[in-house]
C-alpha positions in Angstrom: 87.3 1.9 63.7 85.8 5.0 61.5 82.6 5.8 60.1 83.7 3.2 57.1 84.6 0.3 59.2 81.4 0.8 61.1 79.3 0.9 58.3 80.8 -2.3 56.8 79.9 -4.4 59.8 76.3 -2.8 60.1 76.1 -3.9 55.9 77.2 -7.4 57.5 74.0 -7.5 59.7 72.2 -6.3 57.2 72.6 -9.3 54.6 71.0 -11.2 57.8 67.9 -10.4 56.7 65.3 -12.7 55.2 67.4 -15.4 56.8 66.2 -18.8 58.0 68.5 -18.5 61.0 71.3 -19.8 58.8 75.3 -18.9 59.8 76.4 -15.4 57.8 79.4 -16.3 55.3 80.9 -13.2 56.4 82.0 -13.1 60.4 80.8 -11.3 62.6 82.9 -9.5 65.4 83.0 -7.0 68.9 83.1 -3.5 67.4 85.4 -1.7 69.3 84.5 1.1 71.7 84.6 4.4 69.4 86.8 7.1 70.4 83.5 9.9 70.1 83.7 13.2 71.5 81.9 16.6 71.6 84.2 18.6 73.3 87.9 19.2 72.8 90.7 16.9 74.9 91.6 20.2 77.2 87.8 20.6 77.5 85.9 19.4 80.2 82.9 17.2 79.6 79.5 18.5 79.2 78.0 15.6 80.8 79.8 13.1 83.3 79.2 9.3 82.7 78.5 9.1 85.9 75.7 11.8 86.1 74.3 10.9 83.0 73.7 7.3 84.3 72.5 7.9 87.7 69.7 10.6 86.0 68.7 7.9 83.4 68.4 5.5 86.1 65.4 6.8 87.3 63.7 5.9 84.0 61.8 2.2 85.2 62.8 -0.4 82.2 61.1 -3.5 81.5 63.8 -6.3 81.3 64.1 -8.8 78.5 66.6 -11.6 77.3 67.2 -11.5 73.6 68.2 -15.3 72.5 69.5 -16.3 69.4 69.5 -20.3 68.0 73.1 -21.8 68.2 74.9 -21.5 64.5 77.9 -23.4 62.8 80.6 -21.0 63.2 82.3 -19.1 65.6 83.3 -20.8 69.0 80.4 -20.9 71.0 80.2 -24.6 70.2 76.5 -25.2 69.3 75.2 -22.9 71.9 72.8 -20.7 71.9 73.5 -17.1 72.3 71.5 -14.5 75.1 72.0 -12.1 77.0 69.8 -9.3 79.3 68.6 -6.4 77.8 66.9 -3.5 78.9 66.7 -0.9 75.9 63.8 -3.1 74.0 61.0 -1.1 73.0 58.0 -1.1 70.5 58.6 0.1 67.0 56.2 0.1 64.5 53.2 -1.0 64.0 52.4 -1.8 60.2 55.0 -3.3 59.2 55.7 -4.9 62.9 58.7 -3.7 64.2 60.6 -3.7 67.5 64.4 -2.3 68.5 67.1 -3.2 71.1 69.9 -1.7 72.0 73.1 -3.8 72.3 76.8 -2.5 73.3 79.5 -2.6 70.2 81.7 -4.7 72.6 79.3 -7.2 73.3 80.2 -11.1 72.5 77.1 -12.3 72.2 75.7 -9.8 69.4 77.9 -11.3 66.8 76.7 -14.2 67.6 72.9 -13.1 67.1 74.0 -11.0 64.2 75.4 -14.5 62.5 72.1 -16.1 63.1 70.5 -13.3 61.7 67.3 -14.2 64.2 66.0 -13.3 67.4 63.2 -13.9 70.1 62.8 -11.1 72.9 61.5 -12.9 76.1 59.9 -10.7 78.6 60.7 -11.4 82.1 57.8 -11.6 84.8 59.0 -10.4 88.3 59.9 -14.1 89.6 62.3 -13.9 87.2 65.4 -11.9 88.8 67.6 -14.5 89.1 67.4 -15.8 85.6 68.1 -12.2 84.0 71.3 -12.2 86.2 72.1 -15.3 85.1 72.2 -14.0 81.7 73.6 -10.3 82.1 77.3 -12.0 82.8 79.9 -12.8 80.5 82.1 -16.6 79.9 79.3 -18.9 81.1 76.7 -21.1 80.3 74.0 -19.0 80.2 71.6 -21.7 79.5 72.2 -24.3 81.7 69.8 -25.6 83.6 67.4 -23.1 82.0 64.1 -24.3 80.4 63.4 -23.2 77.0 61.6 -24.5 73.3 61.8 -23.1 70.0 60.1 -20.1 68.9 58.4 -21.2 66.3 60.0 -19.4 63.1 63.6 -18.4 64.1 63.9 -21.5 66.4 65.8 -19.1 69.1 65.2 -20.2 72.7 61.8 -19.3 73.6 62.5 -19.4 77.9 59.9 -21.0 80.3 57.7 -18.9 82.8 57.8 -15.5 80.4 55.2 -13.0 80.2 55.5 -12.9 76.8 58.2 -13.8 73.6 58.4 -11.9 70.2 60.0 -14.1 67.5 62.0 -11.7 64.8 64.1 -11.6 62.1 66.8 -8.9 61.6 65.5 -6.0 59.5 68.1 -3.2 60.1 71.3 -2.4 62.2 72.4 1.5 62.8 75.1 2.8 65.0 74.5 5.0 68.0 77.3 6.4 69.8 78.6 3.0 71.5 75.7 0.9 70.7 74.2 -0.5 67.8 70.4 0.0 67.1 68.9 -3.5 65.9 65.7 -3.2 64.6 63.6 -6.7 64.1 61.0 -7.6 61.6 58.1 -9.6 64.5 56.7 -13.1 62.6 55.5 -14.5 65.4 55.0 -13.3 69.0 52.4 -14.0 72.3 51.9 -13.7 75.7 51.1 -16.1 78.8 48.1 -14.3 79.7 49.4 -14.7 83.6 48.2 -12.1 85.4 51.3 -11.5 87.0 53.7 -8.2 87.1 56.7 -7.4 84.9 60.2 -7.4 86.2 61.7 -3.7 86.6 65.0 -2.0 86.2 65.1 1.3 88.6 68.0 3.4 89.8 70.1 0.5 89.5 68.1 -2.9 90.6 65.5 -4.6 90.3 61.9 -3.9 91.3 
């Protein structure tokens, strides 16, 4: 897919915007993995995968699950869509914003992108085994998970958080392989627990 095709799926997640957490009329699907490279095919690589991941891995993340309410179309059968997530950060502050990064092969983000909503739920350190639960692919991610409705989008708000923001899609840009979603916050809080965050470092959690 080129420049073109990629800029007519982020215009696809853009019309999300405003939504009531209604299904898209357009769908939404997996980007492929772009073919992007800085150095020629005889070249060697300026910076090995490999390297370039075990560096970054000393960089402690927070960890997240972004959830999205179930929509009409598609085949994920009424489901709710979520998945863990790492790259969430802090945006802006007037108007509210926050960003995730997602992969352009995941499954789930067209599914979000459909519902045009979003609620980032911010794991407390009790909560490995639930993130796990929702970092792999072709299951149930829900099940047996307790969760309500954030209040405006009505995506999964999960039990025992630290905190949930509840957002609406503002903006989609490409990076490299991953998209950039950027969410508009209408509603967001925190336990108040006095308990510590779950980390990502060099490769687990912490």
């Amino acid at each position: 897919m080129g420049h073109a095709g990629m800029a007519a799926a982020a215009v696809r997640y853009l019309r999300s915007t405003g939504t009531t957490g209604a299904a898209l009329n357009a769908s939404v699907e997996a980007l492929p993995r772009p073919e992007l490279r800085c150095v020629g095919e005889d070249e060697r690589a300026v910076i090995a995968a490999a390297e370039f991941r075990n560096v970054l891995g000393n960089f402690a993340t927070g960890v997240t699950v972004v959830t999205a309410p179930a929509t009409t179309d598609g085949d994920s059968e009424g489901r709710p869509a979520g998945f863990a997530c790492q790259s969430f950060s802090s945006l802006s502050l007037d108007p509210p914003l926050v960003t995730f990064m997602v992969g352009r092969t995941s499954t789930t983000w067209p599914r979000i992108a459909r519902a045009g909503v979003f609620c980032v739920n911010i794991l407390g350190a009790h909560q490995g085994d639930l993130c796990r639960g929702f970092a792999v692919s072709g299951t149930d991610k829900f099940a047996g998970v307790p969760y309500d409705a954030a209040p405006v989008s009505g995506s999964p708000r999960l039990a025992g958080t630290l905190a949930w923001i509840d957002c609406t899609v503002h903006a989609v840009h490409t990076g490299g392989d991953h998209l950039i979603v950027i969410g508009r916050v209408n509603a967001l809080g925190a336990t108040g627990e006095d308990e510590p965050p779950l980390l990502f470092h060099k490769g687990r959690f912490t």
